[in-house]
KESE-397308 format. One line per 2 residues: number of its first residue (from 1); their letters; for each residue y, x, z of N, C-alpha, C. Coordinates in nm, 4 decimals, always signed. Each point is the difference from the previous one (the first is absolute). Layout:
<pts>
NUM> A> Y/X/Z/Y/X/Z/Y/X/Z; ... .
</pts>
This chain:
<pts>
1> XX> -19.3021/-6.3519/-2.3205/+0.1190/-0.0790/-0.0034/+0.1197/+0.0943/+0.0138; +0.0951/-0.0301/-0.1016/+0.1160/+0.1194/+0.0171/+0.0782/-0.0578/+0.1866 .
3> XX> +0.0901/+0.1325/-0.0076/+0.0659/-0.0211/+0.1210/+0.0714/-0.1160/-0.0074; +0.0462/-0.0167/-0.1257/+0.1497/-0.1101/+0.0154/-0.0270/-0.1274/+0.0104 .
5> XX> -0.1776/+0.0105/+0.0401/-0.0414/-0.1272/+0.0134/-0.0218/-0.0365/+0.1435; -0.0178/+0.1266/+0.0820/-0.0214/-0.0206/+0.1496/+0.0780/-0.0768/+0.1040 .
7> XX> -0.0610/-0.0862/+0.1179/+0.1106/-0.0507/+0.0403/+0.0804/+0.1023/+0.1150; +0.0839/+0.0028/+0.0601/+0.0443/+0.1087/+0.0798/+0.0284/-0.0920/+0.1451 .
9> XX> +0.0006/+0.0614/+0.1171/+0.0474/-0.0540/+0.1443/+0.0876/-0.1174/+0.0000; +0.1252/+0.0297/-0.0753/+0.1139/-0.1110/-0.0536/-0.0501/-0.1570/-0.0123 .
11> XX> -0.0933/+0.0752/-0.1284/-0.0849/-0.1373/-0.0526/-0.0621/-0.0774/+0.0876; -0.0846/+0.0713/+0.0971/-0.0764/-0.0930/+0.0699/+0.0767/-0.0975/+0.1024 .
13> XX> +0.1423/+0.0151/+0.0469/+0.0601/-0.0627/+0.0369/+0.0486/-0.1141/-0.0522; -0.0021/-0.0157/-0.1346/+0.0534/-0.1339/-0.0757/-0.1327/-0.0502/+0.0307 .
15> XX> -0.1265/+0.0156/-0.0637/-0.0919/-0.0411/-0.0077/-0.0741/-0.0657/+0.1143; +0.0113/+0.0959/+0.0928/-0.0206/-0.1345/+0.1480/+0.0231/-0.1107/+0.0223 .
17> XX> +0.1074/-0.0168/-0.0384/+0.0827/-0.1778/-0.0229/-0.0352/-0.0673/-0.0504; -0.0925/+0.0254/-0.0844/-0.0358/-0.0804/-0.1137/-0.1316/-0.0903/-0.0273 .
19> XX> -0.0187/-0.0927/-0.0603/-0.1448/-0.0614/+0.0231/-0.1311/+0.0719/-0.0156; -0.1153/+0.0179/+0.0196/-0.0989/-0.0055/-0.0277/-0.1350/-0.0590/-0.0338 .
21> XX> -0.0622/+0.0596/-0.1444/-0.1168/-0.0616/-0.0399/-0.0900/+0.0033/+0.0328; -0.1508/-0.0060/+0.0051/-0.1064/+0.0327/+0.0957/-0.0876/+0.0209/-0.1531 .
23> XX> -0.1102/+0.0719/+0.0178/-0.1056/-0.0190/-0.0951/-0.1157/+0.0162/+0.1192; -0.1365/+0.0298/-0.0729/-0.1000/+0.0286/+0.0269/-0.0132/+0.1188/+0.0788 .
25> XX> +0.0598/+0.1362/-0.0947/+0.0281/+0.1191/+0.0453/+0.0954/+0.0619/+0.0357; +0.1029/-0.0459/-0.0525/+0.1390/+0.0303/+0.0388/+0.1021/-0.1109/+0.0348 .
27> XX> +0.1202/+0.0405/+0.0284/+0.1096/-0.0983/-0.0073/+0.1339/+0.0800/-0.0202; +0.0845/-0.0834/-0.0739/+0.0841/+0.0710/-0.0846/+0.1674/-0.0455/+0.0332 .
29> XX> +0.0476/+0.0764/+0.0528/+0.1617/-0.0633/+0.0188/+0.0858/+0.0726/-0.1450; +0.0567/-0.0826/-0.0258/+0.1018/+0.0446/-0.1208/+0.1342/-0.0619/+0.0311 .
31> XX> +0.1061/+0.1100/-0.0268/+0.1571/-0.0411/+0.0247/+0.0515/+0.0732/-0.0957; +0.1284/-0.0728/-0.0859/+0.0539/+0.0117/-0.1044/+0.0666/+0.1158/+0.0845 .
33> XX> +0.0425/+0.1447/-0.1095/+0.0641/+0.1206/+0.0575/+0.1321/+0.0048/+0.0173; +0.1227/+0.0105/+0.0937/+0.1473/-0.0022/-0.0327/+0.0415/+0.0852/-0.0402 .
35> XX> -0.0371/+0.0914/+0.0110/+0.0310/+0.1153/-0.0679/-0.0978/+0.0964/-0.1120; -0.0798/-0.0230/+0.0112/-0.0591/+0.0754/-0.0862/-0.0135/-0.0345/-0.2133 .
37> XX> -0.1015/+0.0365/-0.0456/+0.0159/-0.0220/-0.1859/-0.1452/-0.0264/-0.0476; -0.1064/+0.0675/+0.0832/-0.1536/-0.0104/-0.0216/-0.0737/-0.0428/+0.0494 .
39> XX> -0.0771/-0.0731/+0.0136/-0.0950/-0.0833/+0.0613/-0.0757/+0.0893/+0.1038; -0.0277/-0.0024/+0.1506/-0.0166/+0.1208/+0.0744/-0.1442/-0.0756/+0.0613 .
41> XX> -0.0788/+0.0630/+0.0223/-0.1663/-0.0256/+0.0604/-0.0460/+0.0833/+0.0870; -0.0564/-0.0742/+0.1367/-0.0603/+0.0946/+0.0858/-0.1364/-0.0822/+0.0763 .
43> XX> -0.0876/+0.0595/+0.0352/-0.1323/-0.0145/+0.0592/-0.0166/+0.0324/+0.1053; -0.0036/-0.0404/+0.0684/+0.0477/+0.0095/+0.2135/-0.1983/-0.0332/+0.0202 .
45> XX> -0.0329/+0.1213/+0.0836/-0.1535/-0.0051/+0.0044/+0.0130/+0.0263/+0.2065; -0.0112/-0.0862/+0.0803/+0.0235/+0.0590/+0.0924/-0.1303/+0.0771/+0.0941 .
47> XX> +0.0060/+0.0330/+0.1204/-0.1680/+0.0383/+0.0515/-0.0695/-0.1434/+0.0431; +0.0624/-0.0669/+0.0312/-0.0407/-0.1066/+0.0532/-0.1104/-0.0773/-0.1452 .
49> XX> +0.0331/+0.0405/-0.1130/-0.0967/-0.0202/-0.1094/-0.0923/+0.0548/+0.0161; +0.0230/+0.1954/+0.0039/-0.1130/+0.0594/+0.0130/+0.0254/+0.1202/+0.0693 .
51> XX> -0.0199/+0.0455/+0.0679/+0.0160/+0.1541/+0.0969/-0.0367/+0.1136/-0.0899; -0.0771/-0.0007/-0.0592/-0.0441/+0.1252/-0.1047/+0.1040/-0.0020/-0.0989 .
53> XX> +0.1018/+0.1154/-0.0602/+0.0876/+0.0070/-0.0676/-0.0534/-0.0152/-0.1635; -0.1362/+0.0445/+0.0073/-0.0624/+0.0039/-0.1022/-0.0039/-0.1062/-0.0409 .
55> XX> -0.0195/-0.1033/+0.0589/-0.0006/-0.1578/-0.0334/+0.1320/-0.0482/-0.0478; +0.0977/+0.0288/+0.0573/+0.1406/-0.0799/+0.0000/+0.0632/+0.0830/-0.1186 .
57> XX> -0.0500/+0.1518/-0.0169/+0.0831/+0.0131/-0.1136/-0.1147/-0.0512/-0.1497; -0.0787/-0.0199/+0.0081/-0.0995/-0.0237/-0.1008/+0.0517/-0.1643/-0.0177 .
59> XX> +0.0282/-0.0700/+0.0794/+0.0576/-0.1260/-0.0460/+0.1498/-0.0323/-0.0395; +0.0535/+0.1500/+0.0317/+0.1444/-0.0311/-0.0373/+0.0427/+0.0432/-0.1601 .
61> XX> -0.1479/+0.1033/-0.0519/-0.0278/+0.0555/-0.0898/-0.0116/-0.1436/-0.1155; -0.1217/-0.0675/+0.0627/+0.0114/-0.1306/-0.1160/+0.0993/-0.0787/+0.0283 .
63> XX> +0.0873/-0.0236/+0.0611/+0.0819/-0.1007/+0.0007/+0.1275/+0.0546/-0.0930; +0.0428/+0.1454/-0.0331/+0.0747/+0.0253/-0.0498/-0.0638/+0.0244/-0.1328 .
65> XX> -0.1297/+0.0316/-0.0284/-0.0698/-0.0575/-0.1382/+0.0013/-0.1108/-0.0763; +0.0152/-0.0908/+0.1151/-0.0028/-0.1112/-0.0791/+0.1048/-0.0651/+0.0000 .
67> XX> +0.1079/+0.0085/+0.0521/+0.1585/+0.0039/+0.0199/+0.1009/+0.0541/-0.1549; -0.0990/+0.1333/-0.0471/+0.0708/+0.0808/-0.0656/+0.0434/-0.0646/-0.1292 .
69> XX> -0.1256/-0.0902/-0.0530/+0.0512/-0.0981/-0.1351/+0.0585/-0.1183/-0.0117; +0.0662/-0.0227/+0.1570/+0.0407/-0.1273/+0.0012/+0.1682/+0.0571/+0.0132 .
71> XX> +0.0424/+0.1053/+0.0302/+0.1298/+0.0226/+0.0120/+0.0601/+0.0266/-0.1741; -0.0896/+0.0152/-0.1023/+0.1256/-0.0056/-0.0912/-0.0002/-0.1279/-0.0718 .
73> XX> -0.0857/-0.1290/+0.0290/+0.0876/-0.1434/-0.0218/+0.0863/-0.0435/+0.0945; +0.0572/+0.0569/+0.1252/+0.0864/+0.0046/+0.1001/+0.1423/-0.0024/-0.0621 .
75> XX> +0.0904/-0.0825/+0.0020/+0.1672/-0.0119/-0.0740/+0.0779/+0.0761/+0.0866; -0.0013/-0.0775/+0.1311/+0.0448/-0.0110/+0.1611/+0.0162/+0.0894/+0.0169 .
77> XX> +0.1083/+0.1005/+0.1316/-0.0106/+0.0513/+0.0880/-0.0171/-0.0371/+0.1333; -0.1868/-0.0207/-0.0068/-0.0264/-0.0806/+0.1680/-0.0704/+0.1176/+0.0617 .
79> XX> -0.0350/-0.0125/+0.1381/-0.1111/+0.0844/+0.0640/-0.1049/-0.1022/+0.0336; -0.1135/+0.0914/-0.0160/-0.1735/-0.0768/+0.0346/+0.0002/+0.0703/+0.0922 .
81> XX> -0.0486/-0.0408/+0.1025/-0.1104/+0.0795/+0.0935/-0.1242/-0.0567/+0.0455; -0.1101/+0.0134/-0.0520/-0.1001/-0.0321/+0.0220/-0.1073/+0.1180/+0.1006 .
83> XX> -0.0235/-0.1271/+0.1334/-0.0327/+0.0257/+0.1171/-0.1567/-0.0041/+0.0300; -0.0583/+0.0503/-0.0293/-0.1988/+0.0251/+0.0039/-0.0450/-0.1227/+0.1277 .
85> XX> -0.0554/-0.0396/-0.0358/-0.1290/-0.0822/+0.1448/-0.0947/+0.1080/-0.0246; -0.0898/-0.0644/+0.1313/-0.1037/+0.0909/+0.0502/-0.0823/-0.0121/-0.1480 .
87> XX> -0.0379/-0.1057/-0.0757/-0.0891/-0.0096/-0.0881/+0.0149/+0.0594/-0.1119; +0.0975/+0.0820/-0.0344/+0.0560/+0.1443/-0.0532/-0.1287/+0.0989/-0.0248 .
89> XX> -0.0151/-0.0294/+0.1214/-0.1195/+0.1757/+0.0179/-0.1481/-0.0180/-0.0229; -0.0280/-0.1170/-0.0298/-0.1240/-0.0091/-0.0526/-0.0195/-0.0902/-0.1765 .
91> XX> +0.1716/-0.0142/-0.0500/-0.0035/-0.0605/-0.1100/+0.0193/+0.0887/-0.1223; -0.0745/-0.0338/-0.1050/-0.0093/+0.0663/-0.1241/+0.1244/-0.0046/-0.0675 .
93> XX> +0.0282/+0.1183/-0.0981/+0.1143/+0.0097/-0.0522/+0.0482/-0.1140/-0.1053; -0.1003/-0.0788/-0.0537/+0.0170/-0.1767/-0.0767/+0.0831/-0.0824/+0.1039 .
95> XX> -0.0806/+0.0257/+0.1155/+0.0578/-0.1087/+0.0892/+0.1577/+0.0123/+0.0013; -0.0340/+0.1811/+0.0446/+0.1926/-0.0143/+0.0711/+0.0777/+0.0029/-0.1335 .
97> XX> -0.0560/+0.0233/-0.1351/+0.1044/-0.0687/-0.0630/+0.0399/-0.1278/-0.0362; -0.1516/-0.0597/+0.0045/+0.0594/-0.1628/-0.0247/+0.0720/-0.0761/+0.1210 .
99> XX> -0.0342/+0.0474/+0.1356/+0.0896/-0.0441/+0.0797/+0.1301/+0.0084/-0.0309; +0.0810/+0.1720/-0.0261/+0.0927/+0.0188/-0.0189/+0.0558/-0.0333/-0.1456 .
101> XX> -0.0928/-0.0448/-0.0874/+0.0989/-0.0823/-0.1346/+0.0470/-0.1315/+0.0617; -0.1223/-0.0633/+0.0755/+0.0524/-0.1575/+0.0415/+0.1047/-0.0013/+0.0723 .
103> XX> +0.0428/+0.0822/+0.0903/+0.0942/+0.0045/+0.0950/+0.1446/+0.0536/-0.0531; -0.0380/+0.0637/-0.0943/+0.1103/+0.0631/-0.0969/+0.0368/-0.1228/-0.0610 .
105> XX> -0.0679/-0.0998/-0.0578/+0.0459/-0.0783/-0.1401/+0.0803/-0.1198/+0.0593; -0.0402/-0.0009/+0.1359/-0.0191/-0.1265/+0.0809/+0.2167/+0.0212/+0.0766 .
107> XX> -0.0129/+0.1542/+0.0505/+0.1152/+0.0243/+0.0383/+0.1181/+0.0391/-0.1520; -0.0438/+0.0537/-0.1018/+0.0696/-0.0295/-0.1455/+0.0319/-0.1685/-0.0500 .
109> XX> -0.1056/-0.0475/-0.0106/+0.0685/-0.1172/-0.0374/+0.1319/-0.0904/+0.1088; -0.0713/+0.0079/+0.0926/+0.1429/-0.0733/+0.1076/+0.1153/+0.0786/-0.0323 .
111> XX> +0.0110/+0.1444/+0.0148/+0.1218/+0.0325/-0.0626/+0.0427/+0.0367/-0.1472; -0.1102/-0.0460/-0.0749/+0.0425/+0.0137/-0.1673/+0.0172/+0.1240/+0.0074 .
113> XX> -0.0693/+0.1079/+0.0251/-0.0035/+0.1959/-0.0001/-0.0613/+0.0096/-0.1701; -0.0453/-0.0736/-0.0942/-0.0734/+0.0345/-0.0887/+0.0784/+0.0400/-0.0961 .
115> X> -0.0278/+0.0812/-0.1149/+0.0780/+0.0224/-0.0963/-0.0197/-0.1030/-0.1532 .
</pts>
C-alpha cells in the first residue's frame, strides 16, 4: 500500500468519534477525512489478539491484502481502520477477506464511497 494511503496519529483522532462496525473478524470505523484527498487505511492488530508479533503482523499482512483492491473504487477522502478480534489468528486469508469486503461494502454504501 503506497504511503499516501497510510493513516497517520492525526487521523486516528477523527476516527475515534466515529461509529463502528463489527464483523466476524474485524470491526471497522470509517470517518470522512477534513483534510486530506485519498482514501487512507489502517489495521490496528493489538497483543491482546495475540502476544507473538509473528501473529499480529501476519494478520495485518492480509488485511492490507485484501484492503489493497478495494481502495481504487474508493471516490472519498475517508479513513478505515480496521481493528483485528482474537479470531484473526486462527482465520484463513478467504475469511479475512470476505469479512473485510462485507464490512467495507456495508460502511461504503451508508456513505455512498463508491465510484
Amino acid at each position: 500500500m503506497p504511503r499516501a494511503h497510510w493513516v497517520g496519529r492525526a487521523d486516528y483522532e477523527v476516527v475515534r468519534r466515529t461509529m463502528r462496525r463489527n464483523g466476524a473478524i474485524f470491526s471497522l470505523t470509517v470517518a470522512v477525512s477534513p483534510t486530506g484527498s485519498v482514501p487512507k487505511v489502517s489495521c490496528v492488530v493489538s497483543k491482546k489478539v495475540s502476544p507473538h508479533a509473528v501473529d499480529r503482523n501476519r494478520i495485518k499482512r492480509r488485511c492490507r491484502a485484501a484492503i489493497a483492491p478495494l481502495l481504487q473504487t474508493i471516490r472519498a477522502p475517508i479513513i478505515c481502520v480496521f481493528f483485528a478480534r482474537r479470531e484473526a489468528v486462527t482465520a484463513s486469508y478467504e475469511d479475512i477477506q470476505r469479512d473485510v469486503c462485507m464490512l467495507a461494502e456495508q460502511a461504503f454504501s451508508r456513505y455512498n464511497l463508491r465510484t
